[in-house]
C-alpha positions as MATLAB code, in Angstrom:
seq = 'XXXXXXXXXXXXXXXXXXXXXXXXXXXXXXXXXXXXXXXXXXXXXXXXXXXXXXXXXXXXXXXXXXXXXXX';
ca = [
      72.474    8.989   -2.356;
      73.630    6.534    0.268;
      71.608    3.816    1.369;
      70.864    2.422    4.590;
      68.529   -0.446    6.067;
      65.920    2.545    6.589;
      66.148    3.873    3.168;
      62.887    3.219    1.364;
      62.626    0.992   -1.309;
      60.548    3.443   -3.653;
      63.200    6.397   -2.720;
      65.905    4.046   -4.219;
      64.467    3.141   -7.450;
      63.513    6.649   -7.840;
      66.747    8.440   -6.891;
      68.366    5.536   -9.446;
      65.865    3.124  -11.727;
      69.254    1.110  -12.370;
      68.643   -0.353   -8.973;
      66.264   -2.660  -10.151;
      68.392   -5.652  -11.193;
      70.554   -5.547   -7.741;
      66.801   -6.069   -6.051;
      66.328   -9.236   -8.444;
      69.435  -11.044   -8.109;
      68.949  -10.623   -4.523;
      65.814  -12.237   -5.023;
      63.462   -9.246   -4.261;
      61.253  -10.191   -7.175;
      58.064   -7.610   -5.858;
      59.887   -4.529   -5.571;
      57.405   -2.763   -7.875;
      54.609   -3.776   -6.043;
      52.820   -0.488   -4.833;
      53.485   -1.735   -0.757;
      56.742   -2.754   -1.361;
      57.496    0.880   -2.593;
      56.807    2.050    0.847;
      59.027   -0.465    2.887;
      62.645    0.138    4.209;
      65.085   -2.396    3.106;
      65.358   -3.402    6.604;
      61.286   -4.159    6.556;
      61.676   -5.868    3.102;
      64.699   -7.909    3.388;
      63.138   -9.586    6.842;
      60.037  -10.698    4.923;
      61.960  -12.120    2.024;
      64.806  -13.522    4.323;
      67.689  -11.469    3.097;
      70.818   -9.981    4.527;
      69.693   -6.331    4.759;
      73.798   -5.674    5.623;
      74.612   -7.509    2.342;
      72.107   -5.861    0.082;
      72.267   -2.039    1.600;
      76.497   -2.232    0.267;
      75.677   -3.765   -2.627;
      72.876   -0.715   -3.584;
      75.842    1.540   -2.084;
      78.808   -0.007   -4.702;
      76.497    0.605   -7.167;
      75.668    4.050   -6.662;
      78.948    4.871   -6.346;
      79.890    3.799   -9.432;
      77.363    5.661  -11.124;
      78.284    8.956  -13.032;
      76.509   12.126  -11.590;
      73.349   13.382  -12.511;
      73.045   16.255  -14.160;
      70.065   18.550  -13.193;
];
């Protein structure tokens, strides 16, 4: 998966649950909230005042590093 500032926020955590911590040290405490599921990055990050730029390669590094998935 790559992410971008219209990837949705649910579609993340879903393609990869180890997300989650990158979300809190950005300081996107509400990510589980059943709205916030719904919301781009983009959408989220202006509400919450964050660099969508920043976060969207950080999400990216991480995935990256991650081992495939095996089916």
């Amino acid at each position: 998966m790559t992410v971008t500032k219209d990837s949705v926020i649910g579609d993340i955590l879903k393609a990869d649950n180890s997300t989650a911590p990158l979300f809190i040290q950005m300081g996107m405490y509400c990510f589980e909230c059943p709205a916030a599921l719904g919301e781009t990055l983009a959408q989220a990050c202006a509400v919450h005042g964050i660099d969508v730029q920043e976060l969207v390669d950080v999400l990216n590094q991480h995935l990256a590093q991650q081992p495939p998935k095996q089916e």
